[in-house]
SEVEXKE-171642 format. One record per residue (C-alpha): residue number from 1; chain; x, y, z. Coordinates in steps of 0.02 Angstrom, whole numbers, plus 50000, padded with zeros to 5 digits. Layout:
! residues N
<nr->NUM kette->A X->X Y->Y Z->Z> .
...
END
This chain:
! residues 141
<nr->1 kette->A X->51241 Y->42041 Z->53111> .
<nr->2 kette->A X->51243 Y->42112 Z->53267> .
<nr->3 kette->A X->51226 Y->41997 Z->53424> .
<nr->4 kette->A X->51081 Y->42047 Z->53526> .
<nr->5 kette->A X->51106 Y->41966 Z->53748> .
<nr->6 kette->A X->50915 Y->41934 Z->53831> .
<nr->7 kette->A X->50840 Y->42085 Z->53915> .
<nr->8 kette->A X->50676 Y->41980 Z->53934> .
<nr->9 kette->A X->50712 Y->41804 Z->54005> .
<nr->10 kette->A X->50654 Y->41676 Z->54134> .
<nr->11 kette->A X->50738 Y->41632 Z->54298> .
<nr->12 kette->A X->50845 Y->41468 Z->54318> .
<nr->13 kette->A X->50678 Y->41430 Z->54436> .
<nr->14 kette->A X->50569 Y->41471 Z->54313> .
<nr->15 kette->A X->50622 Y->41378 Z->54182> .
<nr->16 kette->A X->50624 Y->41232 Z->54299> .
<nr->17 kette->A X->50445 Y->41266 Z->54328> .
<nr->18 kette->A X->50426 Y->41268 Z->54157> .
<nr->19 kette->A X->50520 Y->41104 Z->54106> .
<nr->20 kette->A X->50397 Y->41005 Z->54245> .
<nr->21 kette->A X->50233 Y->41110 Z->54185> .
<nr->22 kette->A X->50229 Y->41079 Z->53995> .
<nr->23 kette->A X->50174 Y->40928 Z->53920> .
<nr->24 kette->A X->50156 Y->40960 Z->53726> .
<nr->25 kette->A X->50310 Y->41046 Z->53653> .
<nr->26 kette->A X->50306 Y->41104 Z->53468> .
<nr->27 kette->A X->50477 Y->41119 Z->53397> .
<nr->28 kette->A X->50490 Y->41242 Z->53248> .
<nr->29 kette->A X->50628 Y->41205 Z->53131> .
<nr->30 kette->A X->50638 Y->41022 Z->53189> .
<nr->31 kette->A X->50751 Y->40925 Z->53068> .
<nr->32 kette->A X->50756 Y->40763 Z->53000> .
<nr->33 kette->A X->50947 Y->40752 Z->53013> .
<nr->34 kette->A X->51013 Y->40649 Z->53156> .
<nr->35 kette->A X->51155 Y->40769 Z->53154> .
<nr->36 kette->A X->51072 Y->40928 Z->53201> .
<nr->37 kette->A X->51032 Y->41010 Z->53362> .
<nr->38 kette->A X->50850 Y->41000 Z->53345> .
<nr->39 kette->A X->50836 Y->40845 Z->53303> .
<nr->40 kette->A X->50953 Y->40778 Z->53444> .
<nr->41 kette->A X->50861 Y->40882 Z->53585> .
<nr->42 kette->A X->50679 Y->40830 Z->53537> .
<nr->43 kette->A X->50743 Y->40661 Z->53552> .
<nr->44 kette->A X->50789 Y->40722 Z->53723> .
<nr->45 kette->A X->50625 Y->40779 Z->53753> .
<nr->46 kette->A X->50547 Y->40623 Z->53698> .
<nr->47 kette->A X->50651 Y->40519 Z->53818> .
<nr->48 kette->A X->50574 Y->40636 Z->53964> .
<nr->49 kette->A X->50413 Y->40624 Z->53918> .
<nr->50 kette->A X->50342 Y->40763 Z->53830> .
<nr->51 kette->A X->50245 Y->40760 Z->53697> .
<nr->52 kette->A X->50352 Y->40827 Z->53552> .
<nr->53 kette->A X->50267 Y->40916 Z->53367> .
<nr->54 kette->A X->50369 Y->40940 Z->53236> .
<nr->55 kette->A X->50376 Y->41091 Z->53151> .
<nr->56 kette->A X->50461 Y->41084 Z->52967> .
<nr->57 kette->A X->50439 Y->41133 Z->52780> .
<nr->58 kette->A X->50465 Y->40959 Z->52724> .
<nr->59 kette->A X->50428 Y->40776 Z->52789> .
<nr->60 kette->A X->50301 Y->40667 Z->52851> .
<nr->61 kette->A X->50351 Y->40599 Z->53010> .
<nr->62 kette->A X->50502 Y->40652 Z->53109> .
<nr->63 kette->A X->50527 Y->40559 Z->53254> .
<nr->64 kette->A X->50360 Y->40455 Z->53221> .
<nr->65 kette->A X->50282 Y->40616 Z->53243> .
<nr->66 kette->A X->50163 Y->40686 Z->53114> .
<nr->67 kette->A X->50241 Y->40837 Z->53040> .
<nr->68 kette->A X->50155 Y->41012 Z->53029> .
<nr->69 kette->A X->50201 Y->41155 Z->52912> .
<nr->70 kette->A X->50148 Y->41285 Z->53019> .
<nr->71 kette->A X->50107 Y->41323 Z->53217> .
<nr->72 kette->A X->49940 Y->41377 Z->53147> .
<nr->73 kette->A X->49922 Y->41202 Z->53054> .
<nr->74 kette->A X->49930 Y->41102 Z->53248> .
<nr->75 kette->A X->49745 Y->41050 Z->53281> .
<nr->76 kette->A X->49769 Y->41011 Z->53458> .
<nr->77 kette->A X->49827 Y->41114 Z->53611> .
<nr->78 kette->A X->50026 Y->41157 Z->53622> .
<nr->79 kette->A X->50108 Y->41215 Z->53791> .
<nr->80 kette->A X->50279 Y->41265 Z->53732> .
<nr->81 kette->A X->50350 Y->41303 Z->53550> .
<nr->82 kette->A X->50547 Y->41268 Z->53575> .
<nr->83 kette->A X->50612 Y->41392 Z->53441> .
<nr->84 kette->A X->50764 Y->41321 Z->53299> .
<nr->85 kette->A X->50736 Y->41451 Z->53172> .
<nr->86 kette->A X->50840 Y->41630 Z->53154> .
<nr->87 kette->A X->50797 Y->41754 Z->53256> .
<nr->88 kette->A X->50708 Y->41853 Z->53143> .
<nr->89 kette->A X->50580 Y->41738 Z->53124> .
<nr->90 kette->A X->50536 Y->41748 Z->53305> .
<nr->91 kette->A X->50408 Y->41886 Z->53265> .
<nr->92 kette->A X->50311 Y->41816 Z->53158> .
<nr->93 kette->A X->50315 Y->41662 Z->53272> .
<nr->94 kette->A X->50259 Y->41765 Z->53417> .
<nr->95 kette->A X->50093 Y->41797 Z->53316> .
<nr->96 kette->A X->50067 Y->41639 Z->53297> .
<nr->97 kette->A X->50083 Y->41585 Z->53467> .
<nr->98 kette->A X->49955 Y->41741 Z->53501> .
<nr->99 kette->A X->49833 Y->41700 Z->53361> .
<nr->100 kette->A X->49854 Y->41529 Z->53434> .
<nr->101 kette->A X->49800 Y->41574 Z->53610> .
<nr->102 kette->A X->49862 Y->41412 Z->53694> .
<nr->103 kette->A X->50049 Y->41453 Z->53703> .
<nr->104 kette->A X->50113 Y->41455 Z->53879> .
<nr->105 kette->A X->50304 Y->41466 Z->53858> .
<nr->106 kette->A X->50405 Y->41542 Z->53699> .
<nr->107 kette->A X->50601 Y->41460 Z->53710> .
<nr->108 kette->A X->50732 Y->41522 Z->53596> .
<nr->109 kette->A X->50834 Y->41379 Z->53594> .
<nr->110 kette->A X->51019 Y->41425 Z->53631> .
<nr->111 kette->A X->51117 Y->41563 Z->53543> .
<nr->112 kette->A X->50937 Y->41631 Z->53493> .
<nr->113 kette->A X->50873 Y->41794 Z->53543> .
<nr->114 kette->A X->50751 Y->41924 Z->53491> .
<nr->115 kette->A X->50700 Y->42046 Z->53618> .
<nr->116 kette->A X->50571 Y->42145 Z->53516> .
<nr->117 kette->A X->50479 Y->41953 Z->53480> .
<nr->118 kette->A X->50479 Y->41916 Z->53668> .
<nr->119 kette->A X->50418 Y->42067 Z->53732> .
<nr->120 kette->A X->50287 Y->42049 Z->53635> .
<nr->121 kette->A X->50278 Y->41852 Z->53678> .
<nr->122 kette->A X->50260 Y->41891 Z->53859> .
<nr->123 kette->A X->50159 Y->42036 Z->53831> .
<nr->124 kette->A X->50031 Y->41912 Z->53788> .
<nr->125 kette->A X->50071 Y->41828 Z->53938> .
<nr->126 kette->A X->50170 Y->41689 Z->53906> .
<nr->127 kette->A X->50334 Y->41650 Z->53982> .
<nr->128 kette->A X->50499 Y->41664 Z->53907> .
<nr->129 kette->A X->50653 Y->41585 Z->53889> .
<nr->130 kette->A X->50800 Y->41632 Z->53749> .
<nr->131 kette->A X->50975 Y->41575 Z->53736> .
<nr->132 kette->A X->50937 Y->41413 Z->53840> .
<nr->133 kette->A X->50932 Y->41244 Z->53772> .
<nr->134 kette->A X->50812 Y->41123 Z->53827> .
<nr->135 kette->A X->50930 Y->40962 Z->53815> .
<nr->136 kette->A X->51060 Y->41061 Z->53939> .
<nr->137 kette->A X->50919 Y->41111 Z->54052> .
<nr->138 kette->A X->50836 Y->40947 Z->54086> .
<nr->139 kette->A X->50981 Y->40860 Z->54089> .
<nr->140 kette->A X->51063 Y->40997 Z->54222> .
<nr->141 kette->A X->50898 Y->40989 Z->54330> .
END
């Protein structure tokens, strides 16, 4: 697999902007396991304040959070979908956040990028972050 470095990305400002901006974050690929990433940084977000949705096949609650199966399956606004998943997943998750129409911020968490996804992310005029994790940036702010 060939590595593929952001050509569409957000400034350090920006994503500061974005990080006091957003209030409901739905994290896609969000794992039950104490051990991973995504679970450890929605914790993180939790602890700041933000609303957090998890996104996974399996589960009921994560976090105390209801779970969803799907982005489409959310029945109440989202401002930011913090992205766990591969990268070539990140089209079809761009659609969603389109067909969605609420999305303000697509984040490919860090060590994920597709460049082709967020093109078409911001395209639709959301903002974008990849390769950045949200954990490092609050707690770096």
């Amino acid at each position: 697999m060939e590595c593929e470095f952001p050509s569409v990305n957000s400034t350090s400002q920006e994503i500061l902007d974005i990080l006091d901006s957003v209030k409901t974050i739905a994290v896609l690929g969000l794992s039950p396991d104490e051990s991973k990433a995504s679970n450890r940084v929605a914790k993180v977000l939790q602890a700041h304040g933000y609303k957090v949705v998890p996104v996974y096949p399996k589960e009921d609650t994560i976090l105390g959070e209801k779970v969803y199966r799907s982005l489409l399956e959310i029945p109440f606004a989202v401002d930011m979908v913090d992205i766990f998943r591969k990268p070539n997943a990140f089209g079809a998750i761009a659609d969603a956040c389109i067909e969605r129409g609420d999305v303000k911020v697509f984040w490919g968490q860090l060590g994920l990028v597709n460049n082709e996804a967020a093109e078409k992310a911001k395209a639709a005029g959301m903002k974008v972050v990849q390769n950045h994790c949200t954990k490092i940036e609050l707690e770096n702010r």
